[in-house]
N, C-alpha and C positions, 0 to 999 in steps of 0.2 A: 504494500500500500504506500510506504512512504517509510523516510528513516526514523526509524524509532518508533513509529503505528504500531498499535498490537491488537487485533481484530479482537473487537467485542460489540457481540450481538446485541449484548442488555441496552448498548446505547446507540439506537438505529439512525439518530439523528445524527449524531459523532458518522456512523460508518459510511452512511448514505455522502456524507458530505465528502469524507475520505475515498473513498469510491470515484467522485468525481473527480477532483482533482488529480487523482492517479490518471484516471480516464483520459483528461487534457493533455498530461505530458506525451501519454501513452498516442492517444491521437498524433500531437506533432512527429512522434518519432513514427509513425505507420506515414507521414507525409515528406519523409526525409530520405531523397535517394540516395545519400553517403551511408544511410545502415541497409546491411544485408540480411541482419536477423533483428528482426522484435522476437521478444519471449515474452507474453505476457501472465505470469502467472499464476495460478489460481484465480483466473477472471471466471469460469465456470461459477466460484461460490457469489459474487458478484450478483452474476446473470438469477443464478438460484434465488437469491433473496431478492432480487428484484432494484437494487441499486442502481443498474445500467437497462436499457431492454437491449436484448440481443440483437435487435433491428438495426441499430445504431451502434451498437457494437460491428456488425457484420457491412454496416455501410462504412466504418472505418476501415477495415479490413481490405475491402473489395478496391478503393481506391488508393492503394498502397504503387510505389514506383513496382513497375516492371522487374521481375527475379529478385525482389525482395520476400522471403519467408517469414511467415509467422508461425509461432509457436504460441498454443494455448492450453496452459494445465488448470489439471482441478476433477474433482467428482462433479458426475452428475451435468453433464451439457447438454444442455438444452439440443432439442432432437433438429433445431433450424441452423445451428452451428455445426453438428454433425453432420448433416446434409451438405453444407457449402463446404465441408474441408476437402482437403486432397487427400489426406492420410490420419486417421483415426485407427490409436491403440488405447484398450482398455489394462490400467493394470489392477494387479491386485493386490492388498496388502497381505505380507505372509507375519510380519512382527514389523513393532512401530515403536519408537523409544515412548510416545507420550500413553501407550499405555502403561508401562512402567512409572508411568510419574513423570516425566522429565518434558518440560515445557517448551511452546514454543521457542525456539531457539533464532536470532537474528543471522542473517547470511543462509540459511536453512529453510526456515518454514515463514518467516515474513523479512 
């Protein structure tokens, strides 16, 4: 989301707002033909909760320069993001540290 954000749901107003503004830079960099890869994320939990609609999500996408790739992680995509990819892999968790306890971690998981 942003340096130092740490997703929380309890406060939809905080997240919704965070959402967007990631959204913005996120956009310029989908408008910038000096990058090769956008990676955005876990925009999928985004799209879930409704913060972005995929609409505009996938009109940013669509208008990205020429052989520039996007990459979009996360559970749960929306079945209109699936549809427009080139290449969709599902994975699966086998063991995850935050079952153990062990918290979102920066550089990692936000």
């Amino acid at each position: 989301m942003g340096e130092g954000y740490t997703w929380e749901t309890q406060d939809r107003g905080r997240d919704a707002e965070a959402a967007r503004a990631a959204w913005e830079v996120a956009r310029r960099m989908l408008q910038d033909p000096d990058l090769q890869l956008v990676v955005l994320d876990e925009l999928t939990l985004v799209l879930k909760y409704g913060y972005l609609s995929t609409e505009e999500v996938l009109r940013g996408i669509t208008v990205r320069p020429p052989m520039q790739h996007v990459v979009v992680t996360g559970r749960s995509a929306p079945a209109g993001l699936i549809e427009a990819a080139d290449t969709v892999t599902e994975m699966r968790a086998v063991k995850h540290a935050f079952e153990a306890g062990v918290r979102a971690q920066k550089g990692i998981e936000l």
